[in-house]
C-alpha positions, 0 to 999 in steps of 0.5 A: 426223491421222497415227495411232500408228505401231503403228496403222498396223500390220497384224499388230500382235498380236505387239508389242501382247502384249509392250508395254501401250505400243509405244514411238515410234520415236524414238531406235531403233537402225537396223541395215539398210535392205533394198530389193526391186523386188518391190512395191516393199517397204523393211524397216527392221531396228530395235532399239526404244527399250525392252524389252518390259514383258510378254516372256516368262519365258525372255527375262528369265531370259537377262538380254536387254534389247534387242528388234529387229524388221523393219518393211516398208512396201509400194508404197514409192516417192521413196526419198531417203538423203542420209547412212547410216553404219549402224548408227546412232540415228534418229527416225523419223517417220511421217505421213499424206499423201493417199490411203492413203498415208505419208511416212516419215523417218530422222533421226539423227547418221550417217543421213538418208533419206525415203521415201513408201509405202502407210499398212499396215506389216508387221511380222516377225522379233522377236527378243530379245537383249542389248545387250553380248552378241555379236561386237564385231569384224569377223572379216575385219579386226579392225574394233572396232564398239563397242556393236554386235554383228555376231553375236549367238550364231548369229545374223548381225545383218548389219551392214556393216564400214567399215573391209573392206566385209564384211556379217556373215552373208554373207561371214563364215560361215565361216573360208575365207569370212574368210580368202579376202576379208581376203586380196583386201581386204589384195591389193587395198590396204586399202582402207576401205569408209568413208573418213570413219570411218578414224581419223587414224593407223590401223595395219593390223597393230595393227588385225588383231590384233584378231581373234578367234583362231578367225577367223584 
């Protein structure tokens, strides 16, 4: 029998405080999915379903209501993605298999992918923030990411545009960065990352005018 995710937790202390419940991670908010050879680790960056019950004065005082952290699962291995258009809802499940060791899954409208790894979970990087505080448009094209926010204040949140390509946090920092890679995409065609997400009848132009003043 598979235990609680938050079981298989071994720094779990920080997520225990700030939830009497940790929710299931069904109906989290996938952001990223971050691959190293070293190990070899997976970090998932997800936004639980639910805001922590016991967060701290000064995180409900700033009227956050969304708490995102990352979740790394180690000696990872039979990684399979058939789908990822992120970011995107998931359930993820997580079950025992033999041999100290996982299986873990995503399922969600725009994500499908699998993985084995070891059965101990480290988790890091809890921030607070709120859900329709942030950036919402890509500052290289204009890109309207609706309810997801590609910088939260100083924060990059490193989401990938599908329309340019770029990943907030690495080619968005500052305004020669912006201005640089919107003129080799604009040289290049227009090109979209994701050609299913383009919608019938886009205009560039009406798209551009999009962005925000000081990123122009």
């Amino acid at each position: 029998m598979t235990p609680p995710w938050i079981d298989l937790v071994r720094n779990s202390d920080p997520l225990t405080t700030l939830y009497s419940t940790v929710p299931p991670l069904d109906a989290v908010r996938l952001r990223s999915i971050h691959l190293n050879w070293r190990g070899p680790t997976l970090t998932l960056r997800i936004d639980l379903p639910s805001f922590p019950d016991n967060a701290p004065a000064d995180w409900v005082e700033s009227g956050n209501d969304t708490f995102q952290c990352h979740l790394q699962f180690l000696a990872v291995n039979n990684f399979r993605m058939s789908a990822w258009r992120p970011p995107t809802l998931a359930d993820i499940s997580i079950s025992s298999t033999h041999d100290r060791k996982i299986s873990v899954s995503a399922t969600g409208e725009k994500t499908v992918f699998s993985f084995d790894s070891s059965d101990s979970i480290q988790h890091s990087t809890g921030t607070a923030m709120k859900k329709n505080e942030g950036e919402y448009f890509c500052r290289v094209c204009g890109y309207d990411f609706e309810d997801v926010p590609t910088w939260v204040g100083i924060f990059p949140q490193y989401v990938i545009c599908n329309c340019c390509g770029m990943e907030s946090g690495l080619e968005d920092e500052d305004l020669e960065k912006v201005r640089n890679y919107r003129a080799m995409w604009v040289a290049n065609g227009a090109h979209w990352q994701d050609p299913k997400a383009k919608p019938s009848g886009w205009d560039l132009l009406s798209q551009i005018a999009n962005i925000p003043k000081q990123w122009r």
